[in-house]
N, CA, C and O atoms as a MOPAC input file, in Angstrom:
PM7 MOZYME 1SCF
protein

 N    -23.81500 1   -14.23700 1   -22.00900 1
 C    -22.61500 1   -13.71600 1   -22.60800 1
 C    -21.86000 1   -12.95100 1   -21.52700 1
 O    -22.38500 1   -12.34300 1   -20.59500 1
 N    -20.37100 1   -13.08100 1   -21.81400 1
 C    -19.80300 1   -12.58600 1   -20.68100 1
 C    -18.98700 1   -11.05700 1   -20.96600 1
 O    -18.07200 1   -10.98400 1   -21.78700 1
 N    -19.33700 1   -10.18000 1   -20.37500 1
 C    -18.77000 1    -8.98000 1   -20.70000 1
 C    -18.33200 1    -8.27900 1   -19.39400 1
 O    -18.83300 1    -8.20200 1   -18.27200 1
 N    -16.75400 1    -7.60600 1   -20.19800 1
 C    -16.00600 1    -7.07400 1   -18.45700 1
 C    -16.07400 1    -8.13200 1   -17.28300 1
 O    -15.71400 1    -7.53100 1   -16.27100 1
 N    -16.32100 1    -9.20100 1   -17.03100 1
 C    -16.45700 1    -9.85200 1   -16.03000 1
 C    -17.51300 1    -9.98900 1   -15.40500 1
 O    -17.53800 1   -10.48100 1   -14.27700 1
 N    -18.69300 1    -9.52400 1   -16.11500 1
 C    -20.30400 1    -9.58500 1   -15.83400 1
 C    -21.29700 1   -10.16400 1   -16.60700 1
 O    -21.16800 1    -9.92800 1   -17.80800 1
 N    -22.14800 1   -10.77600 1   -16.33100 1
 C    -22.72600 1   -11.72700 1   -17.15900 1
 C    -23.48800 1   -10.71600 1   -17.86400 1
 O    -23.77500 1    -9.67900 1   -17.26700 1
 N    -23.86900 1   -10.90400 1   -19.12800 1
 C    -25.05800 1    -9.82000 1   -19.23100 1
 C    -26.18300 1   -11.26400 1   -20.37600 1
 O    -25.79300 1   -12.10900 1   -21.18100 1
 N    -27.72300 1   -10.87200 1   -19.83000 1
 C    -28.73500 1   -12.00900 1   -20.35000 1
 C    -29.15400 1   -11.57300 1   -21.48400 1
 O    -28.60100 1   -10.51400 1   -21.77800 1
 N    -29.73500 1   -11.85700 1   -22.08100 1
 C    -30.38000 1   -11.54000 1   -23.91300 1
 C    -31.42800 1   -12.27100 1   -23.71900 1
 O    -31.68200 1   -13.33700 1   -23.15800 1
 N    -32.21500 1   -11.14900 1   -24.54100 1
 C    -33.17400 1   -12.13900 1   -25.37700 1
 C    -34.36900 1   -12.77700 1   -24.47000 1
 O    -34.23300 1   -12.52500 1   -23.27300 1
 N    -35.20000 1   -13.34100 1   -24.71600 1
 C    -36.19200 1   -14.31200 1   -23.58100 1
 C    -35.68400 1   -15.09900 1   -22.53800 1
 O    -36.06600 1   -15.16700 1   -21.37000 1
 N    -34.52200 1   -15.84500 1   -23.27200 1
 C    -33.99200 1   -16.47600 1   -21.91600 1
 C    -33.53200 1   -15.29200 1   -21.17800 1
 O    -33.84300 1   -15.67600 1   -20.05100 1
 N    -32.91100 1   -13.89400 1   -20.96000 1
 C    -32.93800 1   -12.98200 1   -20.10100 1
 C    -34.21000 1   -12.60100 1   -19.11900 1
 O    -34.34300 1   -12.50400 1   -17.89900 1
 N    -34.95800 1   -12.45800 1   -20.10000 1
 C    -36.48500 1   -12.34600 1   -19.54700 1
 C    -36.90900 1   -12.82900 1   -18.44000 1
 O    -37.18600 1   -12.18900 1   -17.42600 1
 N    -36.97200 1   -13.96900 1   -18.60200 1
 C    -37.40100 1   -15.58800 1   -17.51300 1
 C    -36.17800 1   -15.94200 1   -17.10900 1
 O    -36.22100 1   -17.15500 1   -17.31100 1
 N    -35.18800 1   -15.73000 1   -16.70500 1
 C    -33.78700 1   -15.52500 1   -15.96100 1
 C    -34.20000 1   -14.73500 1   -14.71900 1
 O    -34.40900 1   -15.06700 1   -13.55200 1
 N    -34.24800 1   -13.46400 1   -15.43800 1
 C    -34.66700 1   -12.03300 1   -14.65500 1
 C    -35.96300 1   -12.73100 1   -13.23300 1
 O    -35.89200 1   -12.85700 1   -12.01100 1
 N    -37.08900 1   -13.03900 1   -14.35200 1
 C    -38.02700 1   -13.03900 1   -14.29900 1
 C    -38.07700 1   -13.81000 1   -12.86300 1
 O    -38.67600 1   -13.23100 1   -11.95700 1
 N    -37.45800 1   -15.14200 1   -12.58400 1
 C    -36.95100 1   -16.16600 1   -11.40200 1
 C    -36.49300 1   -15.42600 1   -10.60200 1
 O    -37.15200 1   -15.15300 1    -9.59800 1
 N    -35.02500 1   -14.79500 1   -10.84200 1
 C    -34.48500 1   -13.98100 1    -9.91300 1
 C    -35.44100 1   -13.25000 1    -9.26300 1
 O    -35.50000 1   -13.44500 1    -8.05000 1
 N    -36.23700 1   -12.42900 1    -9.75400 1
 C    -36.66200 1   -11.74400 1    -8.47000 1
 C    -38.30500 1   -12.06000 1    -8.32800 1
 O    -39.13500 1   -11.16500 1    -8.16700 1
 N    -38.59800 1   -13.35200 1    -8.40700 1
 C    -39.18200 1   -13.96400 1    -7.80800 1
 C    -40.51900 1   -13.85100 1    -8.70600 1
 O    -41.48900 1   -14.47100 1    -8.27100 1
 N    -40.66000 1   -13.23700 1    -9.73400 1
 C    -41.74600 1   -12.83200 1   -10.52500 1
 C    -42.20400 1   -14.08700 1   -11.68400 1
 O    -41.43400 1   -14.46000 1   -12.56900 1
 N    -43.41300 1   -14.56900 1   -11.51400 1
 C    -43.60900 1   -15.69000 1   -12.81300 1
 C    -43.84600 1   -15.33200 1   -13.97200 1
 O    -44.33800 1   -14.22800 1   -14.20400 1
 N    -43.50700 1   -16.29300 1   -15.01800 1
 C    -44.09400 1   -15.79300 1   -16.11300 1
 C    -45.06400 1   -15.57800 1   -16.30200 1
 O    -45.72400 1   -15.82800 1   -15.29400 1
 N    -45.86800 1   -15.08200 1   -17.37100 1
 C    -47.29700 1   -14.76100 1   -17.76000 1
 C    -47.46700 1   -16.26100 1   -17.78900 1
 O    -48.12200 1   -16.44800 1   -16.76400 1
 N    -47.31800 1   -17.16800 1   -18.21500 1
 C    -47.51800 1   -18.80500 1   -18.28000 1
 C    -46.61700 1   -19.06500 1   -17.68100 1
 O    -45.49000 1   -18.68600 1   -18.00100 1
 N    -46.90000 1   -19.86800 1   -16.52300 1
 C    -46.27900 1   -20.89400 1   -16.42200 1
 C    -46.11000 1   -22.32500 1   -17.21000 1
 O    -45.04900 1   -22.93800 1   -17.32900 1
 N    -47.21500 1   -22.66500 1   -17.65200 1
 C    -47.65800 1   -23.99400 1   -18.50600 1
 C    -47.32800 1   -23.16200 1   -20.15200 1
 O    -47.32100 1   -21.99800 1   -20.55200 1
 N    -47.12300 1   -24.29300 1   -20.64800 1
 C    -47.02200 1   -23.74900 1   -22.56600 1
 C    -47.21900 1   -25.64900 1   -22.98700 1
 O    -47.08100 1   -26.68700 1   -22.34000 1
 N    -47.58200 1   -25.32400 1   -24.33500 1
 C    -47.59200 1   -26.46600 1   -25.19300 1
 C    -46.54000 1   -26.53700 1   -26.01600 1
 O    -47.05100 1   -27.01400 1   -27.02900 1
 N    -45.63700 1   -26.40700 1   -26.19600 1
 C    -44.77800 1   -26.05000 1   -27.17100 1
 C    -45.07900 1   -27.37800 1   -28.56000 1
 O    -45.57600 1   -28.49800 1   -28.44600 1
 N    -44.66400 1   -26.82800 1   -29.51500 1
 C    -45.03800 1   -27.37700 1   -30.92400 1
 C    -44.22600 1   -27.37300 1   -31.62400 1
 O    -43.81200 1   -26.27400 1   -31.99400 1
 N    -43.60500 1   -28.60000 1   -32.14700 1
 C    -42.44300 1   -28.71600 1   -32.67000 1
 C    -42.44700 1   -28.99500 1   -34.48900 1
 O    -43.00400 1   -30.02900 1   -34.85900 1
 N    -41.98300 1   -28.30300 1   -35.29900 1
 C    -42.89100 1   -28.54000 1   -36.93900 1
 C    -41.59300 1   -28.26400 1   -37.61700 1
 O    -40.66000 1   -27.65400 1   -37.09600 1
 N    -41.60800 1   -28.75400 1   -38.80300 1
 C    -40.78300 1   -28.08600 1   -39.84800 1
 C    -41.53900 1   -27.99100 1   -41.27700 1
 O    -42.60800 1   -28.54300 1   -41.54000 1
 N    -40.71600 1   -27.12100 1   -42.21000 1
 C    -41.63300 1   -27.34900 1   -43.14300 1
 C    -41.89900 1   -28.35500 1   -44.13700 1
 O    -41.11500 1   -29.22700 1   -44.51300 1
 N    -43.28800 1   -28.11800 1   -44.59700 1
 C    -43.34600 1   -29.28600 1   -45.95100 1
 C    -44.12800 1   -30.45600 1   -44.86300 1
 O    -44.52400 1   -31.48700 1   -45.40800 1
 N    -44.33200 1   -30.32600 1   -43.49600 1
 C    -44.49700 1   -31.54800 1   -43.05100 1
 C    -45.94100 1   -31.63700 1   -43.13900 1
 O    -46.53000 1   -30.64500 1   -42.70900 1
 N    -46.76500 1   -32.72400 1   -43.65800 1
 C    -47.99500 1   -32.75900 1   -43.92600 1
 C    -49.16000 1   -33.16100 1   -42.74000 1
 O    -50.38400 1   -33.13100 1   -42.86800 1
 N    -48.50500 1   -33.47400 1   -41.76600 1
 C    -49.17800 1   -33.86300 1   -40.56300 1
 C    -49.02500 1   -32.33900 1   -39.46100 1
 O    -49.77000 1   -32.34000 1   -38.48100 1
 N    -48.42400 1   -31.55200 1   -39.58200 1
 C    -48.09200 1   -30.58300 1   -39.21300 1
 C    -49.16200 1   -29.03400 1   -39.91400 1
 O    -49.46100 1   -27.97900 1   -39.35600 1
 N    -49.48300 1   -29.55400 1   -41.32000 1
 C    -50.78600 1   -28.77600 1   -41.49000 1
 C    -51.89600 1   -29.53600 1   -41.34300 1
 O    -52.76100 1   -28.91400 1   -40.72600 1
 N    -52.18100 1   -30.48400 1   -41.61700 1
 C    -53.36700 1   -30.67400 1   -40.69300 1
 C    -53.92800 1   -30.22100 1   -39.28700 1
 O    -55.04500 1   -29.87200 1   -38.90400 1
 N    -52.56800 1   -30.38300 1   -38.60700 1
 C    -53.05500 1   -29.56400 1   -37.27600 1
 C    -53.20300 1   -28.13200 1   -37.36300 1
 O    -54.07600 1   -27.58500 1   -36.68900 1
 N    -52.41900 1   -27.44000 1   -38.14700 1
 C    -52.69900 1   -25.92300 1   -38.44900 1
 C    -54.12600 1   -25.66100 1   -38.95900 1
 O    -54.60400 1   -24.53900 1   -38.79100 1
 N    -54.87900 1   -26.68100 1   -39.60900 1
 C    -56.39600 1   -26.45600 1   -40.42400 1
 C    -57.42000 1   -27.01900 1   -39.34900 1
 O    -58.56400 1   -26.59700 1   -39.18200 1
 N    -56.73600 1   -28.16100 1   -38.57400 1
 C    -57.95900 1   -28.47200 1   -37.28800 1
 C    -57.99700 1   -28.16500 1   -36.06500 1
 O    -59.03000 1   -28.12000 1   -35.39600 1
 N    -56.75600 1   -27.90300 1   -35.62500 1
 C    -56.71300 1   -27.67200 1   -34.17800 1
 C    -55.92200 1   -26.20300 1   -33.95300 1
 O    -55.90800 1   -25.86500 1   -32.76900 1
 N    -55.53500 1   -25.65700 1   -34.49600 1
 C    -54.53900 1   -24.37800 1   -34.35200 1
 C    -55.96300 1   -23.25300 1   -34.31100 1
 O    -56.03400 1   -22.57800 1   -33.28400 1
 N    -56.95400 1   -23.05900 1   -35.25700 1
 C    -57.42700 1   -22.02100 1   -35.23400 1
 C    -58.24500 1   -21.79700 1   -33.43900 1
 O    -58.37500 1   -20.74200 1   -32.81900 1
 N    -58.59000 1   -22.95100 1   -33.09500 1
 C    -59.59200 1   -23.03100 1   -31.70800 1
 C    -58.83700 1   -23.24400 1   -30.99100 1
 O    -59.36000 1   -23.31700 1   -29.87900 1
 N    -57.18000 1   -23.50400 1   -30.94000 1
 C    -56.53300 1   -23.98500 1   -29.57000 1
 C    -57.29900 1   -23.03300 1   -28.30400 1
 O    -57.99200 1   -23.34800 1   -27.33700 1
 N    -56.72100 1   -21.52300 1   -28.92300 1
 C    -56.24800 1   -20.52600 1   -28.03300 1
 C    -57.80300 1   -20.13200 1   -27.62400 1
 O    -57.83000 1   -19.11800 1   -26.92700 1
 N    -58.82600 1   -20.58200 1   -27.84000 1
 C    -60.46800 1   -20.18600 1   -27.42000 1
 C    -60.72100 1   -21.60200 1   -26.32000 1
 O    -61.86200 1   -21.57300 1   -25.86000 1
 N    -60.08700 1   -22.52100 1   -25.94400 1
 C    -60.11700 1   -24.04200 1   -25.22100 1
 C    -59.68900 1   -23.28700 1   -24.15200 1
 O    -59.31100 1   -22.11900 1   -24.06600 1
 N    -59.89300 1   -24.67800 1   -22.90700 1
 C    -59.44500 1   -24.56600 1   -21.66300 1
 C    -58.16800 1   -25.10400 1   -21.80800 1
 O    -57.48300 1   -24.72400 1   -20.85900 1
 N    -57.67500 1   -25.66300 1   -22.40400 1
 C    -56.24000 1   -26.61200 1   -22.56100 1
 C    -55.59100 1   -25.33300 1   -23.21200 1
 O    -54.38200 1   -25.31600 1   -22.98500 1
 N    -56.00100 1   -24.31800 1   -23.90900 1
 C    -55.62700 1   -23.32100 1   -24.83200 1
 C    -55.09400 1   -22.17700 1   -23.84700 1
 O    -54.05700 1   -21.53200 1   -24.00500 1
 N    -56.01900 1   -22.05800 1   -22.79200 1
 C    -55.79800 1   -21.06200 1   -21.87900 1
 C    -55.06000 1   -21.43000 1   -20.96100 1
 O    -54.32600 1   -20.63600 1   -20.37300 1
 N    -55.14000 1   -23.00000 1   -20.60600 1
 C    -54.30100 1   -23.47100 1   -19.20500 1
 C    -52.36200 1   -23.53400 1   -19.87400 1
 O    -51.30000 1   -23.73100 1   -19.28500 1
 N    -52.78800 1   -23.19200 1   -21.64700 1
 C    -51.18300 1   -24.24700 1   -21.59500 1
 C    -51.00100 1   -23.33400 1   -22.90600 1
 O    -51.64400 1   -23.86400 1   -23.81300 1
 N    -50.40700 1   -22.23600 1   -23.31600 1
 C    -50.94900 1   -21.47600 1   -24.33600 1
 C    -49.28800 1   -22.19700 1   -25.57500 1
 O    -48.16800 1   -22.47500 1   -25.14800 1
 N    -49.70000 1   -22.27800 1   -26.84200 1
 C    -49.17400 1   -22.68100 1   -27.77200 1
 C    -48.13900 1   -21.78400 1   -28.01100 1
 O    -48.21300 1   -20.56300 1   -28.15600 1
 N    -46.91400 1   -22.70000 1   -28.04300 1
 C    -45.70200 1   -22.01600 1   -28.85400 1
 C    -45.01200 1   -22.68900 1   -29.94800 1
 O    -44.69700 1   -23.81100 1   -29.55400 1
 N    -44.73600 1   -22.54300 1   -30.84200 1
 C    -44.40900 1   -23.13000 1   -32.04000 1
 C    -42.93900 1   -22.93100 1   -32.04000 1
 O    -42.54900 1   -21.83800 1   -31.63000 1
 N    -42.15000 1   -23.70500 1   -32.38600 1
 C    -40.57700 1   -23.82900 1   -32.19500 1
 C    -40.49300 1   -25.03300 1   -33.74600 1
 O    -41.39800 1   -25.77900 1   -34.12000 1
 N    -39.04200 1   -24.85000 1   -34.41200 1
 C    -38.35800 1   -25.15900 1   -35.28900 1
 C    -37.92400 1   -26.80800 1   -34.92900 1
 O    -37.64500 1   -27.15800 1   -33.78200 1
 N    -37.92000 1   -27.45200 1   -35.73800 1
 C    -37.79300 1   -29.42700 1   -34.99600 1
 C    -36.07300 1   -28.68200 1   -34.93400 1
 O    -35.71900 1   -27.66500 1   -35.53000 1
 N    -35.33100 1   -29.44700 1   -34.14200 1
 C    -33.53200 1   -29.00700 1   -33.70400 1
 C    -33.58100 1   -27.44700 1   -32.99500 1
 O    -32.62200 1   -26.68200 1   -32.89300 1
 N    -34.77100 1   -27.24300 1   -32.60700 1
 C    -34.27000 1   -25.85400 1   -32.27400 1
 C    -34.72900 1   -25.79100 1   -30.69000 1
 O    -35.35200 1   -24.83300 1   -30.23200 1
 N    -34.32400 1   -26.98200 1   -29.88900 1
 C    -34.70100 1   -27.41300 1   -28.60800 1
 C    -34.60700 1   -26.52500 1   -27.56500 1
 O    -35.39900 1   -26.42100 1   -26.62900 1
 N    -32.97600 1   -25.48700 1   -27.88600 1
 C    -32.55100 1   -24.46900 1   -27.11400 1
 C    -33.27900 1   -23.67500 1   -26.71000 1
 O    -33.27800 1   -22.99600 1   -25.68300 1
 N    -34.39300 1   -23.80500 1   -28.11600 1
 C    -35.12400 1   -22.12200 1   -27.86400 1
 C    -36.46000 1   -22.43400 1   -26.95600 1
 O    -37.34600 1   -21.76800 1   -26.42200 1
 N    -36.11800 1   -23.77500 1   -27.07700 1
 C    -37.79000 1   -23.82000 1   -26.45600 1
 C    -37.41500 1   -23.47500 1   -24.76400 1
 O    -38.44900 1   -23.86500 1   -24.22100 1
 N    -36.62700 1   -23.03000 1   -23.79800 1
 C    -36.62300 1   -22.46600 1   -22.98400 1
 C    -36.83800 1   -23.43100 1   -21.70200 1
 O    -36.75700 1   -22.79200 1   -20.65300 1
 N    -37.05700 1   -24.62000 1   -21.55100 1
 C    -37.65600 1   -25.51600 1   -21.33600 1
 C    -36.27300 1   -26.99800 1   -21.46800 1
 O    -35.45700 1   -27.21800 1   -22.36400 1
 N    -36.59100 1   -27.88800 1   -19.89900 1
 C    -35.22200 1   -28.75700 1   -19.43300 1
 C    -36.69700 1   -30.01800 1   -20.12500 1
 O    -37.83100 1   -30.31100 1   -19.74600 1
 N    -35.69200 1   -30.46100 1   -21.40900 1
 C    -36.66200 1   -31.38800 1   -22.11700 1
 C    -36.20700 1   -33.26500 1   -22.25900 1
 O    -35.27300 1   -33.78100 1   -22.87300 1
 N    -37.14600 1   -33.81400 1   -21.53700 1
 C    -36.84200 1   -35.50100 1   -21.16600 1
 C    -36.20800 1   -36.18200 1   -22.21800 1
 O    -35.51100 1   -37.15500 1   -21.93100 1
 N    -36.35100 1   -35.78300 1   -23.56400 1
 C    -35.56400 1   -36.34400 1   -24.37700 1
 C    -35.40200 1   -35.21000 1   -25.72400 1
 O    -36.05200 1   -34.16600 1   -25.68700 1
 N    -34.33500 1   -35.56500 1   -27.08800 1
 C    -34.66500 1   -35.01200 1   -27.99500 1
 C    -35.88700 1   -35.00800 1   -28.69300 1
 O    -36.71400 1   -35.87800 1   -28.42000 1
 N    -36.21000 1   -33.87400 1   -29.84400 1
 C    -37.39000 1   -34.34000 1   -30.21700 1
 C    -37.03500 1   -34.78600 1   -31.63700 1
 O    -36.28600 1   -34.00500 1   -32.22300 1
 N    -37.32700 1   -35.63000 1   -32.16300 1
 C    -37.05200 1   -36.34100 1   -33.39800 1
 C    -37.87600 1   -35.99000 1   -34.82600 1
 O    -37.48500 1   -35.71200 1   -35.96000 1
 N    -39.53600 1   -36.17500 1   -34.06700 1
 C    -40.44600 1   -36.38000 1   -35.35300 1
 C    -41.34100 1   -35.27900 1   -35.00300 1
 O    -41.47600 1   -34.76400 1   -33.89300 1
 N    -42.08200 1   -34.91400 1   -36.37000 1
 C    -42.96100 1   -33.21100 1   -36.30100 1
 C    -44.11500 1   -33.98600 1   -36.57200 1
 O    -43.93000 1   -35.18200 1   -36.79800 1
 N    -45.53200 1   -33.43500 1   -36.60000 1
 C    -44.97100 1   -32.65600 1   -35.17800 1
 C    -45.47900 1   -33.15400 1   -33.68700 1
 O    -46.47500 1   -33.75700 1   -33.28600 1
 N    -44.52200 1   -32.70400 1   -33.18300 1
 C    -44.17500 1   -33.06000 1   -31.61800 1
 C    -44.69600 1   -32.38900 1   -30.77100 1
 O    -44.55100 1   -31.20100 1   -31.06100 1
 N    -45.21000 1   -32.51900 1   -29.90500 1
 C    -46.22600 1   -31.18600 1   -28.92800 1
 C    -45.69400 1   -31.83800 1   -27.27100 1
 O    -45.96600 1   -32.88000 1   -26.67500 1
 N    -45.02900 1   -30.92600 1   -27.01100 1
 C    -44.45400 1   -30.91500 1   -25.59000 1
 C    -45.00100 1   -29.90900 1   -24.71500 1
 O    -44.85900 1   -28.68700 1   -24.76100 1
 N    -45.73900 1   -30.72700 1   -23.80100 1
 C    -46.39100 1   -29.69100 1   -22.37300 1
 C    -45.52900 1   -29.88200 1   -21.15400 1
 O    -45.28100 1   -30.81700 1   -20.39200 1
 N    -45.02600 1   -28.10400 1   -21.32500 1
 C    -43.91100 1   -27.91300 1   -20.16400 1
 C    -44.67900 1   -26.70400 1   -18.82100 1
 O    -45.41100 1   -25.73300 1   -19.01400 1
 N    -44.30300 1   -27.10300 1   -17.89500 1
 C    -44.45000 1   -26.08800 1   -16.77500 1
 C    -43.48300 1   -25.94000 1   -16.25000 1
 O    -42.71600 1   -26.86800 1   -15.99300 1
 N    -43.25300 1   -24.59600 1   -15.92700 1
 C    -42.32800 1   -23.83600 1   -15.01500 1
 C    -40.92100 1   -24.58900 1   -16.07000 1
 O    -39.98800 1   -24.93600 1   -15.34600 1
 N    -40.76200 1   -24.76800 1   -17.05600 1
 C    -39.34800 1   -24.83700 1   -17.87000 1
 C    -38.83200 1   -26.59500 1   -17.84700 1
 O    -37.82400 1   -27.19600 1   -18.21800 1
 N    -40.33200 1   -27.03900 1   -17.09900 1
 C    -39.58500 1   -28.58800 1   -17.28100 1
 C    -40.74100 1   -29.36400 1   -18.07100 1
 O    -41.88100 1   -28.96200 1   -17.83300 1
 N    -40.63500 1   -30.18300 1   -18.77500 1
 C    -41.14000 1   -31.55800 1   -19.76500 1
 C    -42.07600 1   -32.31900 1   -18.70800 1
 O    -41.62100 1   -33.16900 1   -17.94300 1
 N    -43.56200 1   -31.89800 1   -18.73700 1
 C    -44.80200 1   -32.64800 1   -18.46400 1
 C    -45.09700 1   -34.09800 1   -19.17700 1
 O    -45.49000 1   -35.12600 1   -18.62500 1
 N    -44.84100 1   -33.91400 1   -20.35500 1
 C    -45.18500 1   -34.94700 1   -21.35400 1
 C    -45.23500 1   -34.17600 1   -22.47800 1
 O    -45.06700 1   -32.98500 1   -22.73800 1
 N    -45.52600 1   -35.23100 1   -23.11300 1
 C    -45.63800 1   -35.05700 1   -24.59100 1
 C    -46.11300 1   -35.89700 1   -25.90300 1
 O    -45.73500 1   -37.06800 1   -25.94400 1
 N    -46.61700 1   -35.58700 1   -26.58800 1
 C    -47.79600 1   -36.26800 1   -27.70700 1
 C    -46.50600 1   -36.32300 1   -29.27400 1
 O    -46.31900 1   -35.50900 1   -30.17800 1
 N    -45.94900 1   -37.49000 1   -29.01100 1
 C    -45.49400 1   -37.37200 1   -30.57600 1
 C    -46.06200 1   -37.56400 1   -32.15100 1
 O    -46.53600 1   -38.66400 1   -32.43800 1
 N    -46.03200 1   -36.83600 1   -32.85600 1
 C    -47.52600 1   -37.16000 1   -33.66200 1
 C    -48.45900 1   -36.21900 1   -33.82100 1
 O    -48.53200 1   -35.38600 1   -32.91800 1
 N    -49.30000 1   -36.10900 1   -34.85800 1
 C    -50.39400 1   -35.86700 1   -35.26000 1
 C    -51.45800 1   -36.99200 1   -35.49000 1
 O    -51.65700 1   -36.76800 1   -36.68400 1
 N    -52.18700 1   -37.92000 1   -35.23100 1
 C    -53.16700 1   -38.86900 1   -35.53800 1
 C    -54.61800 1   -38.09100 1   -36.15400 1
 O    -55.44400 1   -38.57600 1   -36.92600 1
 N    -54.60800 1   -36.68800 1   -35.50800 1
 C    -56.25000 1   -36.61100 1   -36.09900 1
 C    -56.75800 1   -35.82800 1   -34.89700 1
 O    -56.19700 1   -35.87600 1   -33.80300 1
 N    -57.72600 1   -35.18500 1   -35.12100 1
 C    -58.46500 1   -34.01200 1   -34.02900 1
 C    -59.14100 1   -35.21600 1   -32.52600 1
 O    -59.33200 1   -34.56100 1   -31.50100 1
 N    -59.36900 1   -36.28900 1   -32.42200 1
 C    -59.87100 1   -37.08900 1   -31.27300 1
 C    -58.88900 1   -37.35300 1   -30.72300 1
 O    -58.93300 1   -36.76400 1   -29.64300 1
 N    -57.63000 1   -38.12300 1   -30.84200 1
 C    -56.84100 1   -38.64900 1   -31.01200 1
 C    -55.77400 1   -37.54800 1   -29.59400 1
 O    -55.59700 1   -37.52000 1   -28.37600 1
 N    -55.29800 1   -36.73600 1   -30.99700 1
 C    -55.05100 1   -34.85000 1   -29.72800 1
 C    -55.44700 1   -35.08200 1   -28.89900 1
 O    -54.72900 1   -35.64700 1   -28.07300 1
 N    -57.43000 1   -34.68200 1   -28.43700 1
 C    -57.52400 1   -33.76200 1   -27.67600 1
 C    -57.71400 1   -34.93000 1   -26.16200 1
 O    -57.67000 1   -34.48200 1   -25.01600 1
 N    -57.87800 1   -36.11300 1   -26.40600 1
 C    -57.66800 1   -37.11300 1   -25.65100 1
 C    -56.23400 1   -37.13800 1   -25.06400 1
 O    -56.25700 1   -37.05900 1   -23.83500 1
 N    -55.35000 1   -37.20100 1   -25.44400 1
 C    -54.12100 1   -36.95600 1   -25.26700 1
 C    -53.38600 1   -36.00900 1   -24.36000 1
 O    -52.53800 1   -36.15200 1   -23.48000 1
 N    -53.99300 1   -35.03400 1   -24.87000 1
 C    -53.56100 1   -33.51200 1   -24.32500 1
 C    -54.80400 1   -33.75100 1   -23.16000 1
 O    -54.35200 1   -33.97100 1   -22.03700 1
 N    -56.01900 1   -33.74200 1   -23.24300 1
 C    -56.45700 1   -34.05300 1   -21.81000 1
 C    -55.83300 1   -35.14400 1   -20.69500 1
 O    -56.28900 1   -35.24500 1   -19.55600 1
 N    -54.85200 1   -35.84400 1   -21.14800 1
 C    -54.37500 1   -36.65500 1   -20.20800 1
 C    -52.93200 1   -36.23600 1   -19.65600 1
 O    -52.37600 1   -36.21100 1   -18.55800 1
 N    -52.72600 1   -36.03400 1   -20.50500 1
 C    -51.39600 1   -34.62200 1   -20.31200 1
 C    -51.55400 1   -33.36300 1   -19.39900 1
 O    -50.61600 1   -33.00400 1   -18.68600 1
 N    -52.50900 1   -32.82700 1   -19.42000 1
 C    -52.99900 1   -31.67400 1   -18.53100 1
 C    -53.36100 1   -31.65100 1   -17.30100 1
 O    -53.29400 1   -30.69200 1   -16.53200 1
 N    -53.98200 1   -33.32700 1   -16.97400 1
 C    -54.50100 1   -33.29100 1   -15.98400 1
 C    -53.05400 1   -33.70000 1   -14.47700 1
 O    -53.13200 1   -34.05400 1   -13.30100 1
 N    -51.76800 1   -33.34200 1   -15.55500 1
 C    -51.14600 1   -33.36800 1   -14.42400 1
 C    -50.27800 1   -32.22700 1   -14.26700 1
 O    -49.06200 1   -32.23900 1   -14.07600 1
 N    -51.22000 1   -31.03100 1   -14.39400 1
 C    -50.48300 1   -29.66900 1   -14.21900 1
 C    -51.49800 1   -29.45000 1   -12.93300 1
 O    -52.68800 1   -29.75600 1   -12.85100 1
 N    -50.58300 1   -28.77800 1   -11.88900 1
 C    -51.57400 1   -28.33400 1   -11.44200 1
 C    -52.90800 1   -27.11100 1   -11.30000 1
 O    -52.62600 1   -25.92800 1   -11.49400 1
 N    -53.83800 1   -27.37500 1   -11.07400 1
 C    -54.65700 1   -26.38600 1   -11.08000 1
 C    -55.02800 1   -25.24000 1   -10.39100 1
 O    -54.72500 1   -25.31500 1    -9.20000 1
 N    -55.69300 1   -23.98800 1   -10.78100 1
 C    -55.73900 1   -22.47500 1    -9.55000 1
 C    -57.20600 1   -22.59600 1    -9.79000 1
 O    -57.67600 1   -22.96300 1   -10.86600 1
 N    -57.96800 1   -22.24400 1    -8.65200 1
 C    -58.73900 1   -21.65600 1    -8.46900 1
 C    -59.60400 1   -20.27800 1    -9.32300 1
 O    -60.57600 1   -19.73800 1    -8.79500 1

């Protein structure tokens, strides 16, 4: 937003604006972002099989879950390869850009196969 002739940032995107500028990373670089709306029935399933253990996984810790609104692309903070259409949608971004992504829910094997193939092209720390 532009005020007096000075930009001024808001909000998270200020945050991780800031955060670049002076050279500081986010607490994540990697996120999963999760794309749902309501009523969607494939979207609780994953809330009853895979949501409670994400955040105790190595995929949980390497890529930590954010849940975002289906049309609400803006917020996901993140330069994304295409729209996202169908819920739910699970997009693994690093550093603000589109790794891949799993459209769908199929079922707890299905995921974590997926997302392991997805991950293995973030890079790794020591």
């Amino acid at each position: 937003m532009k005020m007096n002739g000075k930009c001024r940032l808001t909000g998270l995107a200020g945050v991780f604006a800031l955060a670049s500028l002076s050279g500081a990373s986010p607490l994540w670089a990697a996120e999963l972002l999760v794309f749902e709306q309501p009523g969607c029935v494939w979207c609780q399933r994953f809330d009853r099989e895979i949501a409670p253990i994400y955040p105790k996984t190595e995929e949980g810790r390497l890529a930590p879950l954010r849940r975002l609104d289906l049309g609400d692309e803006d917020a996901a903070l993140a330069t994304l390869a295409a729209p996202v259409r169908y819920t739910p949608t699970f997009v693994l971004v690093e550093d603000g850009r589109e790794v891949g992504r799993i459209p769908g829910y199929a079922g707890e094997d299905a995921f974590w196969g997926l997302l392991a193939e997805l991950t293995k092209k973030l890079p790794r720390t020591p």
